[in-house]
C-alpha positions, 0 to 999 in steps of 0.5 A: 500500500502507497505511504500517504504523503503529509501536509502542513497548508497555511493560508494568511492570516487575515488581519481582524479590523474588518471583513474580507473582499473578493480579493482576499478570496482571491489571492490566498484562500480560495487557492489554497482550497483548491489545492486541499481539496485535491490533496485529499483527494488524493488521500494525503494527510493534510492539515489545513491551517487558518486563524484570525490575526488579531493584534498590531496598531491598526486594531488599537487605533479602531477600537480608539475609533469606535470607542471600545476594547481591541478585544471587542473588535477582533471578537466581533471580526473574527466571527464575521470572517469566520461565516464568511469561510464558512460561506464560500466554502473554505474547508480549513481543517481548524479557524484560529485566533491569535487572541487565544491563550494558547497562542500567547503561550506559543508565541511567548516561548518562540520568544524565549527559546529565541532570547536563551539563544541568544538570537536577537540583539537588544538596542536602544533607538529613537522612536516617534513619541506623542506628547498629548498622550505619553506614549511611544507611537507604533508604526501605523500611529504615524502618518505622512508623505510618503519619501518614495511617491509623495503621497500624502497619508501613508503609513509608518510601515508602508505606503498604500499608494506605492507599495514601499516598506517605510519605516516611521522616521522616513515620512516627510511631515510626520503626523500622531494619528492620535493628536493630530500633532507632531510627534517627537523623537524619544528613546526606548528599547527593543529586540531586533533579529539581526537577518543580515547575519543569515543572508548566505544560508538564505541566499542558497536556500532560495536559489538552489533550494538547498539548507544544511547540505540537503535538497529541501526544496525545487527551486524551478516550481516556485514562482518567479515573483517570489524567487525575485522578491526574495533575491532582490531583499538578500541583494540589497542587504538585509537590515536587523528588524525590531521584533517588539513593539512599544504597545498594551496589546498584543503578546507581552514580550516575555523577559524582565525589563519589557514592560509595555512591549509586546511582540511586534505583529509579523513576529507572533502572527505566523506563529499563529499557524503553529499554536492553531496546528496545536489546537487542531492535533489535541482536538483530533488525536494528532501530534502536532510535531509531525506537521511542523518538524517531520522532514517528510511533512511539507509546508507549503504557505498561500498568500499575497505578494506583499506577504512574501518578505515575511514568509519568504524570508522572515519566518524561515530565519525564525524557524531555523534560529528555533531549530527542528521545525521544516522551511516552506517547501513552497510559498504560491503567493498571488498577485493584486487583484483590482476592482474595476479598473482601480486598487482594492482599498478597504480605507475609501471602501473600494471594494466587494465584500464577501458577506454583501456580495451573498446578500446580492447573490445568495446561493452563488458562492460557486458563480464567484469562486469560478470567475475568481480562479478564471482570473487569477493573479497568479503571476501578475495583478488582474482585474475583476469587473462586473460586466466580466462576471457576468459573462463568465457565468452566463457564456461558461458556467450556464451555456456550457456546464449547466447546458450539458448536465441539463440535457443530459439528465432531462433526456434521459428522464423523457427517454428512459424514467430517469435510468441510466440506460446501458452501454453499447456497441461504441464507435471511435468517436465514443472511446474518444470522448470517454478516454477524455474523463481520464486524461482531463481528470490527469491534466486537470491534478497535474495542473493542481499539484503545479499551483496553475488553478487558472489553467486546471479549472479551464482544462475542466471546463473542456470536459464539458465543452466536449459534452456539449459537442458530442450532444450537438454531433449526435443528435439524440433527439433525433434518433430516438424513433429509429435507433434507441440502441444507440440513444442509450449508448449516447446518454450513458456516455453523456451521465459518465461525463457529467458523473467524471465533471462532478468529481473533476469540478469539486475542488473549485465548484464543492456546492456545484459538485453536491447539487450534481451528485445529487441529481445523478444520486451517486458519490460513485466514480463511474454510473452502473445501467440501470441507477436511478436518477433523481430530478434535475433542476438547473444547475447555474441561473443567468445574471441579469443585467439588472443585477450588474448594473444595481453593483456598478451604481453602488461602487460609483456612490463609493468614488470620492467627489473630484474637483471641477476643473475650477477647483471648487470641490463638489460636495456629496451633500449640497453645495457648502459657501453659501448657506443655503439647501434648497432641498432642505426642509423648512425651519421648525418653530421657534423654542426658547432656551429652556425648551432646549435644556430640557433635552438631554442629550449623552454620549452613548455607545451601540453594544448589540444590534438585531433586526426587530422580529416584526418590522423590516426598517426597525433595528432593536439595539442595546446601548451603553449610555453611561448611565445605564444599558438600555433598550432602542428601537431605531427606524435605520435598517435600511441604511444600516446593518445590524453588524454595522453599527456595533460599537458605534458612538452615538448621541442619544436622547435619554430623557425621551418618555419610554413607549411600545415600538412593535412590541418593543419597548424603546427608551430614548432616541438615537439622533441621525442627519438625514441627507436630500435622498432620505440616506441617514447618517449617525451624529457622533463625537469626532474622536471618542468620548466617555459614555455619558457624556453631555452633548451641548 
């Protein structure tokens, strides 16, 4: 019997601020899907490994936003990320969390068996420090121009306009993103992991795939995007990297003197593969070592491109500094995927979000996953449009795929009650198309086990091309009066090829797959004469125009106004200068002064929202007034979801006398601006405030 092969499958953590985009899906996690799903398949021992990331400046500086706790923002994000997995089918063996205790413990002992060894070197520097608020500022607290682009508003650990690596000292006009002011330099100390000590075994690692004298890796089946990015960081010379972080959130960095440093972020969240590989080995009777230090296991890491520096080359020095744990023996990262002609930007809402995108298409997570892999950015960035998706779901998966299995099923069910009929004399023709099944299934895994997804799920689409063909060249339907022999051998040949699509799309289309296996009624590899078949319904439905044109609309309300060539800046919501809205309202009556202070008015925070159980434009919500948690009813479901407003700070009429909304008893009232369109919008404190707080 053929030892089965073991491997360790890590898919990016992604980040737990927010939730994921079509482009997420495609430049890591629907890939490696793929290639699991092959993998076992195939019968291999296979760990497929995933979890939130949920530390770092970025997730402090939200919950500073919205005015709650970091933990409050990764537990609310994690969930959402998580169904969203779930949704698109996403089969992770385990969905980790690097909040988790475990991974502290984890993370915390690399540290320390790193610091024993005397792995890093400790020194004193200058760091951005916030006077206003006494603290020393974490990369993304800085913000400025960028020295490479000039593009105002990067980042202090990358530019978003051009993709450059910065550090915080080379911004041009450095800004606290928490006073708004100018920060000053101070000094503190961190650990560093010194990589240029590591740049020879590193460059012969990459280059030839050899590490301590063994063929550990092919060199020739990593992409080229990676080989060179790696190379290019080696050449230039590696620098030491601070591995803490002067922050209260996070890993605390595990020796005497740390005091208000945590692990920085790209040190702990890869670790995060290894404590979630633990959690999964002690669910499942398995010894996570052998995944992680067995010579025979092999890692392999998807991500995106601008991951590839720490996967590449960061984490493998941290792994062979620890000793016993195995190096990637691949690390498939993707290109950018774009958005109609435009950068996915999660900060001006530039992109599809996964959960939205169900709201709009329920049912057609496969539709998506398939447009997806068709355009890869496997070796250079691609781009997504709608008018695209369309046409790849009604001219491909409706007009060819679903076509044949329709046709097949539906003729067979008038010809023969749904039987598979049996199998005849056959002709060339017949031998040819089904010695097809076999050698497409072998392009198709070759094509798989080679990271070619785009290439692979095309060569599956010709299988069904072919039915099509051998349908329109041997007319059925025509033959059935004068020679149902061969009508039978016909559609036998037929509901083998839509048997072999079942088993052959799985990997990319698994909801596809089941809906077909359950038409034929079988999990079998091939139909025996005879099996009854079950009522077929159509496998994929058209795309409206309709459908495409109400998803442009959208992405163009998102666009950022631009400025007439004049330079006056047109604003979304009237005309600013000269004071006057001729849309708006006419002005209520007058009150006096002691009308108006009778209203009391507080600062409040949304802790919990659901949709009210007997009215569709009512939200039920659960708000933290400073005084105390109360009951709301609010009429803004149509302008917000239910996910969306939790955490929100908000101004809040408390005073108002309680009363009964649809069974529901609301005590208070949330204030909202209302637009010309009737699009409603929360007044809220520019930067957050104490629970209670008055609002005069």
């Amino acid at each position: 019997m053929k030892e089965k092969k073991r491997y360790t499958i890590t898919a990016a953590l992604p980040y737990a601020n927010g939730p994921l985009h079509l482009g997420h899906l495609a430049g890591a996690y629907l890939p490696a899907d793929i290639f699991v799903r092959y993998l076992k398949a195939k019968g291999n021992d296979v760990a497929f490994i995933c979890g939130s990331d949920e530390h770092g400046a970025a997730i402090t500086l939200r919950a500073k936003k919205e005015g709650c706790t970091p933990q409050e923002i990764v537990d609310k994000n994690h969930e959402i990320i998580k169904k969203s997995f779930s949704n698109f089918g996403i089969d992770f063996d385990i969905y980790h969390r690097t909040s988790s205790k475990l991974h502290h413990e984890t993370a915390s002992d690399f540290f320390k068996n790193l610091y024993e060894k005397g792995s890093f070197t400790q020194e004193t520097t200058e760091q951005f420090f916030d006077q206003e608020h006494q603290q020393f500022l974490a990369d993304r607290y800085v913000t400025g121009t960028c020295p490479k682009c000039n593009s105002a508003g990067a980042y202090g650990d990358q530019c978003e306009k051009c993709g450059s690596s910065l550090s915080p000292t080379d911004l041009i006009n450095p800004i606290s993103t928490l006073s708004g002011k100018t920060p000053v330099l101070k000094e503190t100390t961190h650990w560093f992991l010194p990589m240029n000590k590591h740049e020879k075994w590193l460059k012969t690692w990459i280059e030839t795939g050899v590490l301590d004298g063994k063929q550990q890796h092919n060199p020739s089946e990593w992409r080229k995007q990676v080989i060179g990015q790696c190379k290019s960081w080696i050449d230039n010379g590696l620098q030491p990297r601070s591995i803490t972080r002067d922050l209260d959130w996070g890993v605390k960095v595990p020796v005497d003197g740390a005091d208000g440093k945590v692990l920085y972020v790209w040190f702990d969240a890869p670790i995060g593969y290894i404590s979630a590989t633990k959690q999964w080995a002690a669910d499942n009777g398995k010894n996570w070592e052998d995944y992680w230090k067995d010579n025979n296991t092999q890692l392999i890491h998807f991500i995106g491109k601008d991951n590839i520096v720490f996967h590449g080359i960061i984490f493998p020095i941290i792994l062979k500094e620890h000793g016993d744990f195995i190096l990637p023996t691949n690390v498939p990262a993707n290109e950018f995927l774009n958005l109609e002609g435009d950068k996915i930007s999660t900060s001006r809402n530039w992109a599809v979000w996964l959960h939205e995108y169900l709201e709009d298409f329920p049912n057609k997570q496969d539709e998506l996953r398939y447009v997806l892999t068709s355009i890869a950015p496997e070796t250079k960035d691609s781009e997504f449009t709608w008018k695209d998706f369309q046409a790849r779901v009604n001219n491909e998966l409706v007009a060819i795929f679903g076509n044949f299995v329709n046709r097949s099923l539906v003729l067979t069910h008038k010809y023969f009650e749904g039987k598979v009929p049996s199998q005849g004399t056959l002709t060339e023709y017949d031998k040819e198309v089904l010695s097809s099944i076999t050698s497409t299934q072998h392009k198709v895994y070759e094509l798989i086990a080679t990271y070619r997804f785009r290439d692979a799920q095309t060569e599956a689409m010709t299988l069904a091309r072919l039915g099509n063909k051998y349908l329109a060249d041997t007319e059925p339907w025509k033959l059935i009066k004068t020679d149902e022999e061969r009508v039978k051998t016909i559609l036998n040949i037929s509901l083998q090829l839509c048997n072999a699509l079942s088993i052959i799309f799985e990997p990319f289309l698994p909801y596809t797959s089941k809906k077909l296996k359950g038409f034929l009624n079988s999990n079998a590899s091939e139909l025996n004469s005879g099996h009854q078949l079950n009522q077929p319904e159509l496998l994929f439905e058209k795309i409206e125009d309709e459908a495409i044109e109400a998803q442009i609309e959208k992405l163009k309300k998102i666009s950022s106004p631009a400025p007439s060539k004049g330079g006056e800046t047109t604003f979304p919501l009237g005309r600013v200068g000269d004071g006057t809205n001729p849309k708006a309202k006419p002005m209520k009556d007058e009150i006096t002064f002691d009308d108006f202070i009778k209203m009391d008015i507080r600062v409040a925070t949304i802790l919990a929202a659901e949709k009210h159980p007997d009215a569709d434009k009512l939200l039920k919500l659960t708000v933290d007034t400073g005084i105390d948690v109360r009951t709301v009813v609010s009429g803004i479901a149509e302008h917000y979801k239910p996910e969306d407003v939790v955490g929100k700070q908000v101004s809040m009429l408390v005073n108002l006398a309680p009363r009964k909304i649809r069974g529901i008893e609301s005590k208070g009232m949330i204030l909202m601006a209302e637009n010309n369109e009737g699009s409603l919008a929360f007044i809220s404190p520019e930067k957050a405030m104490d629970n209670g707080g008055e609002v005069r």
